[in-house]
N, C-alpha and C positions, 0 to 999 in steps of 0.2 A: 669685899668682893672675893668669890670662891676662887680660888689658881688656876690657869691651865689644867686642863687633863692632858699627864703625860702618855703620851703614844707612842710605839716602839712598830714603824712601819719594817716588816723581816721580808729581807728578796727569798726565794724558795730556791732558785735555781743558780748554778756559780757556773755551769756550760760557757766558753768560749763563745763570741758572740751570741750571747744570748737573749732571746727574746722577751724578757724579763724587764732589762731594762726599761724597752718603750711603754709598757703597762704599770711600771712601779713610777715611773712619771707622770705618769698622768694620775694616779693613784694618790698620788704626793701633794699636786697641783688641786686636786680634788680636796684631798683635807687640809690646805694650807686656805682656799678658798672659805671653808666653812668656817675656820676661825674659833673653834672650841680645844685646839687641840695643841700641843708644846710637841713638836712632832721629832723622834729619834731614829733615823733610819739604820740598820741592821743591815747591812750586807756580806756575807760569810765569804765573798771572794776575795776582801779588801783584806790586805797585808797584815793590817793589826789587828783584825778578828782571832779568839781564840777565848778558849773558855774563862780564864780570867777575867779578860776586859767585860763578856759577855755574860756573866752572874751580878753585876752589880747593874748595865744596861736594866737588863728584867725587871731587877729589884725594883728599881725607879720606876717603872712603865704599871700607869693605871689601867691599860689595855692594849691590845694589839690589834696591827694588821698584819695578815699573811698574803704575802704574794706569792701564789703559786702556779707554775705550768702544771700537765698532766702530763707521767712520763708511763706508758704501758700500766693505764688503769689507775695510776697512784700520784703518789708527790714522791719527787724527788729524793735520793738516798743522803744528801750534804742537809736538805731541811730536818728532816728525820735524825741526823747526827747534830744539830744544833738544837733539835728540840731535849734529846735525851739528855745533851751534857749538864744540862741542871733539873734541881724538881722544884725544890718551895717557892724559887720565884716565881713560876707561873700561877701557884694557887690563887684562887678566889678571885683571878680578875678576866677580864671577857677580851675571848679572842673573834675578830672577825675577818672575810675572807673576799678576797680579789681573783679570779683565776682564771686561767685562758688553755684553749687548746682550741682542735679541732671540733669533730661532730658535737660533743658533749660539753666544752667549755670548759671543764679544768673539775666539773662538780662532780665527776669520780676519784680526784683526788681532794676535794675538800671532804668529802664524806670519810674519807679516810683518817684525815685530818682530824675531824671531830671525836672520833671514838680515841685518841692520840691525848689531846687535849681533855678531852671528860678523865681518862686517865691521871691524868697531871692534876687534877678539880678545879682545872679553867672552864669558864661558860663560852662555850659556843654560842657566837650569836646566828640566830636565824636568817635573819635575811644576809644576801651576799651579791656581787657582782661577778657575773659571771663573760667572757666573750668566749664564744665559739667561733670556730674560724677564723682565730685574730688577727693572721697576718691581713686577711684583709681586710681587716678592720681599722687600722691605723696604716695611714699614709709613711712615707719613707722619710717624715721627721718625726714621727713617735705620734703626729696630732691624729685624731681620733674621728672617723667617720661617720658622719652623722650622732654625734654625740647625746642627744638629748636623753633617749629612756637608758643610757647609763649613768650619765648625770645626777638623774632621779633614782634610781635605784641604788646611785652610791649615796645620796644624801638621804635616804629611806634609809641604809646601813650606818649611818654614821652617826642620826640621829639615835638609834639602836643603841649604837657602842657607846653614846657618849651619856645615855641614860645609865648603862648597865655600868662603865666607869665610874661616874660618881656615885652613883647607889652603893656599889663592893666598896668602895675607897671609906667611905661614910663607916661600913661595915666592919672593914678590915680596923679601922682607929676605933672603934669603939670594942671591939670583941676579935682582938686578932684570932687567923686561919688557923686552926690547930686540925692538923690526921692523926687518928690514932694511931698509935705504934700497933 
């Protein structure tokens, strides 16, 4: 029997109460549910984050998830400084994306995201979870209101991810990632 696919779920946001939280749990509880996945959560506000610990995290991870708000059109300036501080671990393996904000749901910063990541020669996966207007979207324990077509749409992404992880994994062991100089 093939192993777990490792997952490196990354919070976007490190803001003082932040809203990140209640979306990266439910996030959590959503791929803990689906049961394909050995899941490593990434938090850049947590005390022992730092670029050390977080070059070997990657290494390990067959794919990701991003959680991201939408901060003025984009993601976060603390995501953006955790994605730069390494590059080959993220090659050849698929990133996919959670994100919330207002009008839009957060998918002006995953777009951003994507071109970020295609840079690094991670795949962006296509489909994503998106909430718009999340605070009212989740109740004031984090639980999620009327949950069903994000349910679906997460497990429509995960299904995704978890093709596009063991495909690169398969890839990466037989013909490791090489960029040309």
């Amino acid at each position: 029997m093939e192993r777990k696919i490792q997952l490196a779920l990354i919070y976007g946001s490190t803001r003082e109460g932040r809203f990140c939280d209640k979306v990266a749990r439910w996030a959590i509880a959503e791929i803990e549910r689906h049961g394909a996945f050995a899941l490593d959560v990434i938090d850049p506000a947590a005390p022992e984050f730092g670029r050390h610990a977080l070059a070997p995290r990657i290494g390990r991870a067959d794919g990701f998830v991003v959680v991201t708000p939408e901060y003025n059109h984009s993601y976060p300036a603390p995501l953006k400084a955790l994605i730069d501080s390494i590059k080959k671990e993220w090659q050849a393996k698929p990133v996919a994306f959670v994100s919330y904000g207002g009008i839009s749901g957060g998918l002006r910063a995953v777009e951003h995201l994507r071109l970020v990541f295609a840079e690094l020669h991670a795949i962006g996966i296509r489909d994503s979870v998106s909430f718009a207007h999340a605070r009212d979207r989740f109740d004031a324990e984090g639980g999620l209101h009327d949950p069903e077509a994000a349910r679906q749409a997460m497990a429509t992404m995960l299904a995704r991810l978890a093709w596009w992880a063991t495909a690169l994994r398969h890839a990466r062991a037989a013909n490791p990632y090489e960029v040309a100089a």
